[in-house]
C-alpha positions as CSV (number, residue, x, y, z in Angstrom):
1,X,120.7,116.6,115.5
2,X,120.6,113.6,117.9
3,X,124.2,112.2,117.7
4,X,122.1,108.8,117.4
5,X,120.8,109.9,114.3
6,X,123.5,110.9,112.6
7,X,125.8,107.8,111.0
8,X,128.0,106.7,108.2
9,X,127.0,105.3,105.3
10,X,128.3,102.0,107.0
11,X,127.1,102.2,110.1
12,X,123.3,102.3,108.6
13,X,123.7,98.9,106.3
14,X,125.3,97.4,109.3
15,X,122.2,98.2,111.5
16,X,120.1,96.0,108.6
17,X,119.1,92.3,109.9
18,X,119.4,89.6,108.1
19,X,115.8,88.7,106.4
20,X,114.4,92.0,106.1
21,X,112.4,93.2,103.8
22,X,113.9,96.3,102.5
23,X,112.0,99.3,100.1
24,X,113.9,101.7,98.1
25,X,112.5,104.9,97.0
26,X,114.0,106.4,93.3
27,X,113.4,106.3,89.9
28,X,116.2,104.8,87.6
29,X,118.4,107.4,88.6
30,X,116.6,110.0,90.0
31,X,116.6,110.5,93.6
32,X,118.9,107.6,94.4
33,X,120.5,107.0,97.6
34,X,123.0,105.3,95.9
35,X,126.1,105.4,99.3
36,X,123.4,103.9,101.7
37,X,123.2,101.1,98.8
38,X,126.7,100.9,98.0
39,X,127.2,100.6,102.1
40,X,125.1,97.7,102.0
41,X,126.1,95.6,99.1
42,X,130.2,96.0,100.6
43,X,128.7,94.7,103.9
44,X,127.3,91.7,102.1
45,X,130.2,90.8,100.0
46,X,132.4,91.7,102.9
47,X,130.7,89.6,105.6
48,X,127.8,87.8,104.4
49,X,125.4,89.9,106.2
50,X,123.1,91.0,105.7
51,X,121.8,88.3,104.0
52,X,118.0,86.6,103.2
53,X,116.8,90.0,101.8
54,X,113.2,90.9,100.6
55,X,113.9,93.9,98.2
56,X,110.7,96.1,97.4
57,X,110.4,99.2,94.9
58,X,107.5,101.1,93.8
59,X,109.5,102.0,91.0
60,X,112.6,100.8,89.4
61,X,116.0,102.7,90.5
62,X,119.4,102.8,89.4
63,X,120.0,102.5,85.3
64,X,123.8,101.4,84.8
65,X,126.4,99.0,86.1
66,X,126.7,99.0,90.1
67,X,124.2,101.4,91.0
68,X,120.3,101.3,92.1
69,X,119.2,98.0,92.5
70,X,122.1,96.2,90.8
71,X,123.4,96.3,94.7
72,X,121.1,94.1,95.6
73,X,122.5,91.5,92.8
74,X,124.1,88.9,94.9
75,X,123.2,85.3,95.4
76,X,122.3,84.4,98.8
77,X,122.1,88.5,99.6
78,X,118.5,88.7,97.9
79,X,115.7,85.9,98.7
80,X,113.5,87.7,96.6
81,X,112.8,91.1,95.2
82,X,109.3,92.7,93.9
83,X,109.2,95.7,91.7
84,X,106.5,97.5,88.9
85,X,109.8,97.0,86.6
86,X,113.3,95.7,86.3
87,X,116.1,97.1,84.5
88,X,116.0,96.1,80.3
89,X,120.1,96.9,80.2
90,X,122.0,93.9,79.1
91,X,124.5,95.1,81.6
92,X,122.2,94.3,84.4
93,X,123.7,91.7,86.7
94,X,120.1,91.9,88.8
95,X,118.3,91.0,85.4
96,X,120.5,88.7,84.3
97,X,120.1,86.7,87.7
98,X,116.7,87.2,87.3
99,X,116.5,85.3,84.0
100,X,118.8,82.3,85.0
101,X,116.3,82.0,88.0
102,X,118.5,82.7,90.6
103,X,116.9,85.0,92.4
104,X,113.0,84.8,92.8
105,X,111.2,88.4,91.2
106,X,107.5,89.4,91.0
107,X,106.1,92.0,88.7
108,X,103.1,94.5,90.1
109,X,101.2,97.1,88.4
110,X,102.9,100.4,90.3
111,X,99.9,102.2,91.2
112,X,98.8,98.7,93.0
113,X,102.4,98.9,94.7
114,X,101.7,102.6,95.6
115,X,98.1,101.5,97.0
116,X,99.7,98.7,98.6
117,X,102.5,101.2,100.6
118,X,99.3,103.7,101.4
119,X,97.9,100.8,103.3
120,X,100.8,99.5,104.8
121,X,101.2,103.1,106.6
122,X,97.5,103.0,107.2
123,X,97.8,99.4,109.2
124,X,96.1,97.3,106.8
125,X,96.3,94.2,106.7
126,X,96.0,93.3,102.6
127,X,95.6,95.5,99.4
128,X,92.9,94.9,96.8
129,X,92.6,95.7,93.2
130,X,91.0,95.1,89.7
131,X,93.8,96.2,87.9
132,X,96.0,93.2,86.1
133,X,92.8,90.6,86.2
134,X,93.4,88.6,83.5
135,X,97.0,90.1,82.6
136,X,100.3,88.3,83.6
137,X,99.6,89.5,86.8
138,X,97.1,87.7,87.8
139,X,97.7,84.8,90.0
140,X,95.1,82.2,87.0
141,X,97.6,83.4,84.8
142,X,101.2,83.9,85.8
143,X,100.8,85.6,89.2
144,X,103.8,88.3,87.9
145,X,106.1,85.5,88.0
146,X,109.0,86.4,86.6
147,X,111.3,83.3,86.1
148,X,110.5,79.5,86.9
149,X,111.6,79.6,90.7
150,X,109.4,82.4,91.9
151,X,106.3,80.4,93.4
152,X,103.2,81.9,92.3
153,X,101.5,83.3,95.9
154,X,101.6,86.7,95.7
155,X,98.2,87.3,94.8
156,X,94.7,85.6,94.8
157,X,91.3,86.2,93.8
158,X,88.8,87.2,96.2
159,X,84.9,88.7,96.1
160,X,84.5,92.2,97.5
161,X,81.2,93.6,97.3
162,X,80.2,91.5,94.3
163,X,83.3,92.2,92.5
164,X,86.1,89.9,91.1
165,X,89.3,91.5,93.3
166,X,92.8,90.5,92.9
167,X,93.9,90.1,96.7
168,X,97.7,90.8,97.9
169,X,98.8,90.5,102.0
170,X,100.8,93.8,102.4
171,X,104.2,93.4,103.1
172,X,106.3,94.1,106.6
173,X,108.4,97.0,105.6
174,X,111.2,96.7,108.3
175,X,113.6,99.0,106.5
176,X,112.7,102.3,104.0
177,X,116.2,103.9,102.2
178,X,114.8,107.2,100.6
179,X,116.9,110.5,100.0
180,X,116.2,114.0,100.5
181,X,118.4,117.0,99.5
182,X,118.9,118.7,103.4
183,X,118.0,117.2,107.2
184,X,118.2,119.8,109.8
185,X,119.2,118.7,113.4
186,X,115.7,117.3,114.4
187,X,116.0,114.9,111.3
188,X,113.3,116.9,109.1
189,X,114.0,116.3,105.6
190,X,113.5,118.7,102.7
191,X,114.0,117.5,98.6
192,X,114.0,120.9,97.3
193,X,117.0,120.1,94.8
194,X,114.9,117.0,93.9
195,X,112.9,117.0,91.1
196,X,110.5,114.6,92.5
197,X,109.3,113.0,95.5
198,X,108.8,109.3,94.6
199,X,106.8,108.7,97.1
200,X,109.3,109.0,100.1
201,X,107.0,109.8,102.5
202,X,104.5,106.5,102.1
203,X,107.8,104.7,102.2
204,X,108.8,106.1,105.1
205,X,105.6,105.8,106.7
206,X,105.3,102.4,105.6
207,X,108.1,101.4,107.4
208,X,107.2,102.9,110.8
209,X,103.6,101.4,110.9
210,X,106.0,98.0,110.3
211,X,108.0,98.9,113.6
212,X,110.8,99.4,110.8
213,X,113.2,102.0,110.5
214,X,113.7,104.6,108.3
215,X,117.6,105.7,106.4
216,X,117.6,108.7,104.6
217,X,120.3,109.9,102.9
218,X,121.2,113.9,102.0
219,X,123.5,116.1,100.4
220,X,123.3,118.1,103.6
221,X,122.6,118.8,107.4
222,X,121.3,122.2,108.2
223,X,120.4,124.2,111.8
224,X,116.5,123.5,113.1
225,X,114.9,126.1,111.8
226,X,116.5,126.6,108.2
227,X,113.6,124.1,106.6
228,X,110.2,126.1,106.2
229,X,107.7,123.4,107.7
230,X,105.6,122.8,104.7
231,X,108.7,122.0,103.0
232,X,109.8,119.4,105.2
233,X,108.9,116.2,102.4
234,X,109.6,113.6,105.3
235,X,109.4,115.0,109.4
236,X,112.1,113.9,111.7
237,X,109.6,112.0,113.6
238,X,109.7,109.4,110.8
239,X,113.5,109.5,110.4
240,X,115.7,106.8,112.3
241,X,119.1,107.5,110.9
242,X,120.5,110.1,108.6
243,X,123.4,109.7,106.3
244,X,125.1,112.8,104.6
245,X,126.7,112.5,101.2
246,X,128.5,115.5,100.4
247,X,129.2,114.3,96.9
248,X,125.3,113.4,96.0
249,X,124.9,114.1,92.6
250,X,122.1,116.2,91.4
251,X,119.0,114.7,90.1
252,X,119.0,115.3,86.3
253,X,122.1,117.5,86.5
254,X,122.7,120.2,84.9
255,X,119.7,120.7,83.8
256,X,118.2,120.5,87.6
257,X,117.4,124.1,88.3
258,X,114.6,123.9,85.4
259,X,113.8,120.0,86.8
260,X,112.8,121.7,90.0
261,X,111.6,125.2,89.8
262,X,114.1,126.9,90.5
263,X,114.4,128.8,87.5
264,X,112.7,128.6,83.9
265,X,114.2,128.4,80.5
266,X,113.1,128.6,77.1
267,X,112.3,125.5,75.7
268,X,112.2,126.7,72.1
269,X,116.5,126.8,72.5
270,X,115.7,122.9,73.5
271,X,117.7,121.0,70.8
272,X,115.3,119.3,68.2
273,X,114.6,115.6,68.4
274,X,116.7,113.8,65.5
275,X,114.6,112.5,62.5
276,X,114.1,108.8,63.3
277,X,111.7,106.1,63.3
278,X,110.6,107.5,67.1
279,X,110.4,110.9,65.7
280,X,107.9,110.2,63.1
281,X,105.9,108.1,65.6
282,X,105.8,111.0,68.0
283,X,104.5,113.5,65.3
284,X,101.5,111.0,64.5
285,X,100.7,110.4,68.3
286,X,101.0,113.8,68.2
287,X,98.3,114.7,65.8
288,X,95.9,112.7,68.3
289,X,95.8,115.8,70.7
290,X,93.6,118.4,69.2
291,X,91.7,119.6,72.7
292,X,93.5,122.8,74.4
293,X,94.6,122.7,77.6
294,X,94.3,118.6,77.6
295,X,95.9,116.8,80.5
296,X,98.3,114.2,78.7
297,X,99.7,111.5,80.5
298,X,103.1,110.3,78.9
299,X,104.7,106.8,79.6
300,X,108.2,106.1,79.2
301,X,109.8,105.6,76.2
302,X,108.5,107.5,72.2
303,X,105.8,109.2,74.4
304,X,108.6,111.6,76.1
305,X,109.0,113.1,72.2
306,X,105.3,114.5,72.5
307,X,105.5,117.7,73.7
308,X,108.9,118.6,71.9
309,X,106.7,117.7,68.6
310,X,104.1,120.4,69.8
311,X,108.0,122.9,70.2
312,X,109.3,122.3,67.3
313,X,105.6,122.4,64.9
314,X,104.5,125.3,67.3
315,X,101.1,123.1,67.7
316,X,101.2,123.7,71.6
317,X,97.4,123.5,72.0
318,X,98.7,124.7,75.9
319,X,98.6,121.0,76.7
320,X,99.5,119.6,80.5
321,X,101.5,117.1,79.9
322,X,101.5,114.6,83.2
323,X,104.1,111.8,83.7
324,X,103.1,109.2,86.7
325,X,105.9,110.7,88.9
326,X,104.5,113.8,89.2
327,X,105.6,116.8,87.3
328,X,102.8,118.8,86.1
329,X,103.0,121.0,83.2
330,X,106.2,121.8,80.7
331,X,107.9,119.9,78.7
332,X,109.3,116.4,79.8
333,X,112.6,116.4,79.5
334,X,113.9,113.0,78.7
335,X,113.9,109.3,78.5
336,X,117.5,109.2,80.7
337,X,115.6,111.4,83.3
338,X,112.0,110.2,82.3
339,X,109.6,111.4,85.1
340,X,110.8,115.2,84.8
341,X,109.5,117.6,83.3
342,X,111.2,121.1,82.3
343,X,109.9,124.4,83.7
344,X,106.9,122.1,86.1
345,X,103.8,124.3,87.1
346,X,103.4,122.1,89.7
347,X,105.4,118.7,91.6
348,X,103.4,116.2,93.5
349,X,104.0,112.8,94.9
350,X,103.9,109.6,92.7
351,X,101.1,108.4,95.2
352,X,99.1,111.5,94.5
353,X,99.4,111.0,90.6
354,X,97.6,107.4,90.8
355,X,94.8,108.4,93.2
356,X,94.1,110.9,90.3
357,X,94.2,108.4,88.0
358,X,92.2,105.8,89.8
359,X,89.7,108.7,90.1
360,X,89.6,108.7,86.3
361,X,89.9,112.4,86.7
């Protein structure tokens, strides 16, 4: 690898300016790059730099004191951050900011954010979108304000071939922190001990059609060569500086192997879901899937009890059960690791999951 590549931890959050506008690829804590952002907040605390930050994510990472975007929780660290979601932990210092208005937040539908990021890395110049008219996100309503201080610009309404369009300007991504699992000596980066993609790529992407940079962190780096190309998840054209954490923690743990393909296991030894008020929910929702082979999309939260309902009645109608990060197929295997699914038939990229649903497929 180019020596220039390769840095600390340290070295990468020092190379961030003050006032940029900074996205994040994870999911709570899947995929998180967690030194880079642990480099960063110490440089802040430390020296005050750098300071002024936009902070920008697709989806919301970290769950838990210090880690994900709780790094970002500093007065005078973050001018603003924008996210499809914040963290509902009473231990969140970022939330808890958030509500005593002292840092500006906005609120976007993620597909939108996801759209947004695809046009970013395409050149464009603003996103448009029906989805939120009329909700809190819309600017004739609350604009996805999310306290008193944040002004309410992100969005207007525009007319696009006869159609009402909520209207954003596209953010200047001049620094994209995403992880991978190994980068070989060119800087191609591979995630095959990653569950998920989380949309890496578009972030990456993003950045360069910004003139930003790109930090990816991994667990390892590996000779040219080693990574098969149509594994490579982000090409070392798009990286700027690599960081190796040999300590990276794997993404859903032990139960990784089964997160990623890697092997299967059978999900009738799964432990059953305890009789609660959730459980009892989840066998009526249940009961609403009577097509075989159906393609279920699950949100976060009861939904994730779906398909262990279908395990435990041995009502599996074969059903695809779809969460919006991208595992396709098997049996989702938690609201910690939501976004997961055990024994996947398929992984694809969050961006690729809201196309398809935009396509009302």
């Amino acid at each position: 690898m180019k020596d220039s590549k390769l840095v600390s931890a340290g070295e990468a959050a020092a190379g961030i300016q003050d006032g940029s506008t900074i996205a994040v690829a994870g999911c709570e804590n899947l995929m998180l790059p967690d030194l880079v952002l642990q480099h960063l907040e110490d440089s802040f605390v430390k020296t005050g730099h750098p300071c002024n930050l936009t902070e920008f994510h697709p989806i919301i990472y970290g769950m838990g004191p210090g880690v994900g975007l709780e790094h970002f929780a500093h007065e005078g660290m973050t001018k603003r951050t924008i996210g499809s979601g914040f963290s509902f932990l009473k231990s969140s210092r970022m939330t808890a900011l958030i509500r005593e208005n002292k840092i500006p937040a906005y609120v976007m539908p993620m597909g939108t954010m996801w759209q947004m990021l695809s046009n970013i890395a395409s050149g464009e110049a603003y996103t448009y979108s029906r989805v939120g008219l009329g909700t809190f996100v819309d600017n004739e309503v609350e604009g996805g304000c999310m306290n008193a201080c944040t002004e309410n610009n992100l969005c207007w309404h525009e007319t696009l071939h006869g159609q009402d369009m909520l209207c954003y300007k596209n953010e200047k991504i001049d620094v994209a922190i995403i992880r991978g699992t190994s980068a070989d000596e060119f800087g191609n980066i591979s995630a095959e001990r990653e569950p998920v993609t989380l949309g890496a790529r578009i972030i990456a992407m993003a950045a360069k059609a910004s003139g930003g940079k790109v930090i990816a962190q991994v667990s390892r780096i590996v000779k040219n060569g080693s990574i098969h190309p149509q594994n490579v998840l982000v090409p070392g054209i798009m990286a700027d500086m690599i960081v190796v954490d040999e300590e990276q923690p794997l993404s859903g743990g032990s139960c990784n192997p089964a997160l990623t393909g890697e092997i299967r296991i059978p999900v009738s030894e799964l432990n059953p879901l305890p009789l609660d008020a959730s459980k009892v929910i989840s066998r009526r929702a249940a009961r609403e899937i009577t097509e075989k082979h159906a393609v279920v999309n699950l949100g976060v939260g009861i939904p994730v009890n779906i398909p262990m309902i279908q395990v435990e009645e041995k009502s599996n109608l074969e059903t695809i059960f779809f969460p919006e990060h991208g595992s396709v197929g098997g049996v989702p295997a938690g609201r910690e690791i939501f976004g997961t699914n055990i024994n996947p038939e398929a992984i694809i990229d969050s961006t690729d999951v809201f196309r398809y649903f935009r396509g009302a497929a």
